[in-house]
N, C-alpha and C positions, 0 to 999 in steps of 0.2 A: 509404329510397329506394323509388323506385314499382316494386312486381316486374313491373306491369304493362309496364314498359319494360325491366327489366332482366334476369328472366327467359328470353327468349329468349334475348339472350347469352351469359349463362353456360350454359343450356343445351349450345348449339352447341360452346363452349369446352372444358367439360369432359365432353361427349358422353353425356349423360342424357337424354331425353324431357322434354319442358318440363311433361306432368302429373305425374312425379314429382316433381318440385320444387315443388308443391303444398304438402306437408309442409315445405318449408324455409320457403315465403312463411307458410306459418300458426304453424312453430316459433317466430317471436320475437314474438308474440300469447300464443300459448301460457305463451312465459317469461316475459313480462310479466304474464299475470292470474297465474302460479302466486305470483308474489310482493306480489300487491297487498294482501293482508289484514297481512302483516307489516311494509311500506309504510304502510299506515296507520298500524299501531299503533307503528311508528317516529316519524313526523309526530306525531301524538298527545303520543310521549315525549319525544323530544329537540330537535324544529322543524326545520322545512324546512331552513334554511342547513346542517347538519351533516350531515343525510339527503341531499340533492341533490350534496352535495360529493364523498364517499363512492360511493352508489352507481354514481353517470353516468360513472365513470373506468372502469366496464364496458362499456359502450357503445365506450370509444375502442378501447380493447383488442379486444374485436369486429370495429368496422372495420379497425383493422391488419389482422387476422387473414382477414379474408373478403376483404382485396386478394392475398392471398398463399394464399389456399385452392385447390387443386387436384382435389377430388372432392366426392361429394354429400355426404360426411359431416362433411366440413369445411366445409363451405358451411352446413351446418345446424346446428354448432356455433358459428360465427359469429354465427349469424342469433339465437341463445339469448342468446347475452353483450352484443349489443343490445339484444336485446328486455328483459333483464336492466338494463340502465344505463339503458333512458332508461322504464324501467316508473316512475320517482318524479316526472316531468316536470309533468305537469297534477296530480298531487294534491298535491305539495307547494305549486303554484300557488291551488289550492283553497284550501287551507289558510292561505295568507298573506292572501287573498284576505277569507275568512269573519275574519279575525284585524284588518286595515286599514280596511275598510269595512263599509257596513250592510247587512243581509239583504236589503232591497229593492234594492241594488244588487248583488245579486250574479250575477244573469245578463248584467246589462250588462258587468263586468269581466268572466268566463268567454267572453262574445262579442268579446272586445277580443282577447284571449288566442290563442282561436280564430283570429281573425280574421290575429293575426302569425304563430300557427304556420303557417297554410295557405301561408306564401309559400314554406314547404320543402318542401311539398307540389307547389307548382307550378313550384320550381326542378327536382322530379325527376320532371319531362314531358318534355316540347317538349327546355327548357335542355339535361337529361341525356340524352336521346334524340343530340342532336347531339356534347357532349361524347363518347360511348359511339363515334358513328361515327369521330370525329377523334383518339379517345385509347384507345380499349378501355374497358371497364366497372372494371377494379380502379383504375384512378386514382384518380375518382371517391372513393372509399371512402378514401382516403388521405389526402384535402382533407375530408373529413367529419369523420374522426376530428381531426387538427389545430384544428378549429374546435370542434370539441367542448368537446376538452380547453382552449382559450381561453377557453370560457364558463365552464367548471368556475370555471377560478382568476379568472375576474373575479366569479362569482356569490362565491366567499369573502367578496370584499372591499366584493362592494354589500349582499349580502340581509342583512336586520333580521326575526327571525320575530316581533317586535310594534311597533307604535307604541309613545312613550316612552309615552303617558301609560294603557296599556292594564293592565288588573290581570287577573291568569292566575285562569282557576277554580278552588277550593277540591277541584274534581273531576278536574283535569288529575291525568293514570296517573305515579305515581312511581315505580312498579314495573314490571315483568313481567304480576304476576299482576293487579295494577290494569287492565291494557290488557287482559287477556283478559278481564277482568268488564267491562269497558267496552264490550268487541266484544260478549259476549253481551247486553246491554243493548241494542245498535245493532238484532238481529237479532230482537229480541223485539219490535220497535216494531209498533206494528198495521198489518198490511197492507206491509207494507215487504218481501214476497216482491210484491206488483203492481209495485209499482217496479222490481224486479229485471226483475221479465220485460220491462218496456220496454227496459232496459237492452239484457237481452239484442240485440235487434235493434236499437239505437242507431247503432253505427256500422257494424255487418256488410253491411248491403245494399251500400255507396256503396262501403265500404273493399273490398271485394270486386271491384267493375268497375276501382277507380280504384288500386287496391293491387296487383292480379292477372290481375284473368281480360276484364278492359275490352280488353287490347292483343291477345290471343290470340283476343277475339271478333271485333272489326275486321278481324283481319288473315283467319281464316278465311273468317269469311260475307261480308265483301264485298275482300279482297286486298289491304287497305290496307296501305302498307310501312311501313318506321320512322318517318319523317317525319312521314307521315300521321298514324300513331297518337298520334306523339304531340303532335300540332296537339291534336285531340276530349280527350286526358287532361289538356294544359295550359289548355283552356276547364272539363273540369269541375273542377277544380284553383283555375282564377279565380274561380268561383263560390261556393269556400267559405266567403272573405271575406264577402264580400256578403249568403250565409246567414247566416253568425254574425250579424254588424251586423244584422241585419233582425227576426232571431230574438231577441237579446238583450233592446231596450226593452218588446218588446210584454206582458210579465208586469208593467209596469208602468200600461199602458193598459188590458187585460184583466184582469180579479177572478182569473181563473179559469188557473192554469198547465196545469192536467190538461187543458181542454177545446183548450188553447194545439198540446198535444201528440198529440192525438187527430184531428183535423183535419188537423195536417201528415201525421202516418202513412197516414192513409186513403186522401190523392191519391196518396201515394209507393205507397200497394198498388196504386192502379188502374192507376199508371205502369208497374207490373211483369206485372201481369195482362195488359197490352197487349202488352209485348216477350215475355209467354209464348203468346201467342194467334194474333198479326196478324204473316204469313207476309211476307215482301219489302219491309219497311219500306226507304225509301230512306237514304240514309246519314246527311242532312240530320234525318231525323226521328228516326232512332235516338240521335243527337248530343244534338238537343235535351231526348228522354227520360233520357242519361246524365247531363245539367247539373240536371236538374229535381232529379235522385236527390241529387247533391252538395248543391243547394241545400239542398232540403228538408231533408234529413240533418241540417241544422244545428241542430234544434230542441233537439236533446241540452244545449244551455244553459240552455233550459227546463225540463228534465226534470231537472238539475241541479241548478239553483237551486230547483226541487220537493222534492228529496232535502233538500239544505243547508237549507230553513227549517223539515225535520222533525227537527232534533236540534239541540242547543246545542254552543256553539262547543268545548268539549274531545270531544266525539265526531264533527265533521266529517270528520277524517281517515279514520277507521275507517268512519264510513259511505259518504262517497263513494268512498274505495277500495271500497269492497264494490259499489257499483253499479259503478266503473269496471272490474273485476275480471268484472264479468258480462257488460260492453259487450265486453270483449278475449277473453274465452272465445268470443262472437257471432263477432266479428272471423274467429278462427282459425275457427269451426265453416262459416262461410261462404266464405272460403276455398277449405277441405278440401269441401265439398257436392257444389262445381262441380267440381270432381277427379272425386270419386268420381262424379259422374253421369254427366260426360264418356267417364270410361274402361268404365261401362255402356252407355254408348248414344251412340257420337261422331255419329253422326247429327242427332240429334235434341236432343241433349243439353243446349245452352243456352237453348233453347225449356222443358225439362224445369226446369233449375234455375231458372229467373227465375219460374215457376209453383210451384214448391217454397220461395221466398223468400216470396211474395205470400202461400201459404199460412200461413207460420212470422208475417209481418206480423198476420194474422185473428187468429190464436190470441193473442198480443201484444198486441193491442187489445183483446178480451174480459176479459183478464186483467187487464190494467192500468184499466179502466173500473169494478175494484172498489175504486181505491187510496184512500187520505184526503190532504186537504192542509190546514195550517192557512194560514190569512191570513198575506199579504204581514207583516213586524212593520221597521217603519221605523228601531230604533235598534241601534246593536253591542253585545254582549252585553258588560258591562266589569266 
């Protein structure tokens, strides 16, 4: 759920400073990249259906537990046993994904994907914003977890980790030690630290306004109330659909995914060099720069499907867990930035970190302008 909307309440409730709760909104990021390299090499071992079933009944437990939390440290234990169960969600979806269909199709499904998860995304705007006035914030979490645990036992009964007619590779990890020589294999790929480092900044700019620190900026620099706030978070929230969808097809129209993703990041720097530079933007245009950010952001299925057609189909997991692992370390590190800047300099301070983002974005680009990509390949690896 959005901290961006629900961090102040609990704030208030359990009578903390809403920047130390910083650390709880970046704690279930945190828990989720600590487990994504063994995430993989789960995927890898035993397939999605077994993995997804297992770990996400952490997630509900979570929510139980953060409706009935009463201090910062329950809150933030909470927020780990979330971030723990729903850490297997997109990569065992990768992996059914790279398993069902053909490499060239695989940033269109990743944008499909996308494109349904964002509706949770924008149910915890505006939607939850008003539920929070009418019910309090712990309900909420209680209706989460119930729905969770419904998906758990329905995903039992639908997911199939291959088509019937699919023959598993000779190189699929039958062991322990087989997944750890497999993960070294993933990390030895060439160039496959350029990839990371996009990663890294993949979803941390966006997840950061539209996760956290979007409702606390509103409300300070121009007084917006709840309402308000979360009108601008359920617009950049709609947006994300519309990314993915947009962002998906085009590595099929375009030769080139790397140039795909180099071009989105660049306007998304200028966008941030702008909210760090240009003093008294009006609300309207600030809005419109928060949606750009969501939009754009969505390239990450590019960048994805860039990863997925550098390794064959039994190292998917372990790879894209490894870039996902880096995007969520991003997540939390940005996050925590705007914390820390804030509590140096409340003045000034979100001028300061959207300037400190734009910077982390340059570095990001240099970096990843050294990566390799091979050609689009049209058939599933069988």
């Amino acid at each position: 759920m959005s901290g961006a909307v629900l961090m102040l309440p609990i704030s208030v409730d359990i009578g903390v400073p809403v920047a130390s709760l910083g650390i709880a909104a970046a704690a279930l990021f945190f828990a989720s990249a600590l487990v994504q390299v063994p995430i993989g090499m789960a995927l890898d071992r035993f397939g999605p259906r077994k993995v997804i079933s297992a770990v996400t009944l952490l997630a509900v437990v979570g929510s139980y537990l953060l409706a009935a939390a009463g201090d910062l440290q329950e809150v933030i234990g909470s927020r780990i046993l979330i971030g723990l169960g729903f850490s297997v969600t997109m990569m065992s979806s990768y992996v059914l994904f790279a398993k069902w269909f053909p490499p060239a199709k695989f940033a269109t499904m990743a944008s499909w994907l996308m494109a349904f998860s964002s509706f949770g995304a924008m149910m915890a705007s505006a939607p939850l914003a008003y539920a929070i006035e009418h019910f309090g914030w712990r309900l909420p979490f209680i209706f989460v977890a119930g729905i969770t645990l419904a998906a758990v036992l329905a995903g039992m009964l639908i997911i199939r980790d291959t088509p019937p007619d699919y023959t598993e590779s000779a190189d699929k990890p039958a062991t322990i030690g087989q997944s750890i020589r497999g993960y070294w294999a993933v990390l030895r790929y060439p160039r496959f630290f350029n990839l990371l480092a996009m990663g890294f900044v993949a979803y941390g700019p966006a997840a950061a306004l539209l996760g956290m620190w979007g409702g606390p900026y509103l409300e300070d620099t121009y007084g917006l109330d709840g309402a308000e706030r979360g009108q601008i978070l359920l617009l950049m929230a709609a947006v994300v659909p519309i990314g993915a969808l947009f962002f998906g097809p085009l590595d099929r129209i375009f030769k080139s995914r790397k140039m795909i993703v180099i071009v989105a990041v660049t306007t998304e720097l200028f966008v941030f060099v702008i909210l760090g530079l240009v003093d008294n933007l009006p609300v309207w245009a600030v809005t419109a720069l928060f949606v750009y950010i969501n939009f754009v952001q969505q390239y990450y299925v590019v960048l994805a499907a860039h990863c997925r057609n550098s390794f064959p189909d039994h190292l998917v997991g372990r790879a894209n867990s490894t870039l996902n692992l880096i995007s969520i370390l991003g997540v939390g590190f940005m996050q925590s930035l705007y914390g820390w800047v804030l509590s140096a300099n409340p003045e000034n301070g979100y001028a300061q970190s959207f300037l400190f983002v734009a910077g982390i974005l340059v570095v990001a680009l240099l970096v990843y302008a050294g990566s390799v990509e091979r050609p689009p390949a049209g058939a599933r690896n069988a």
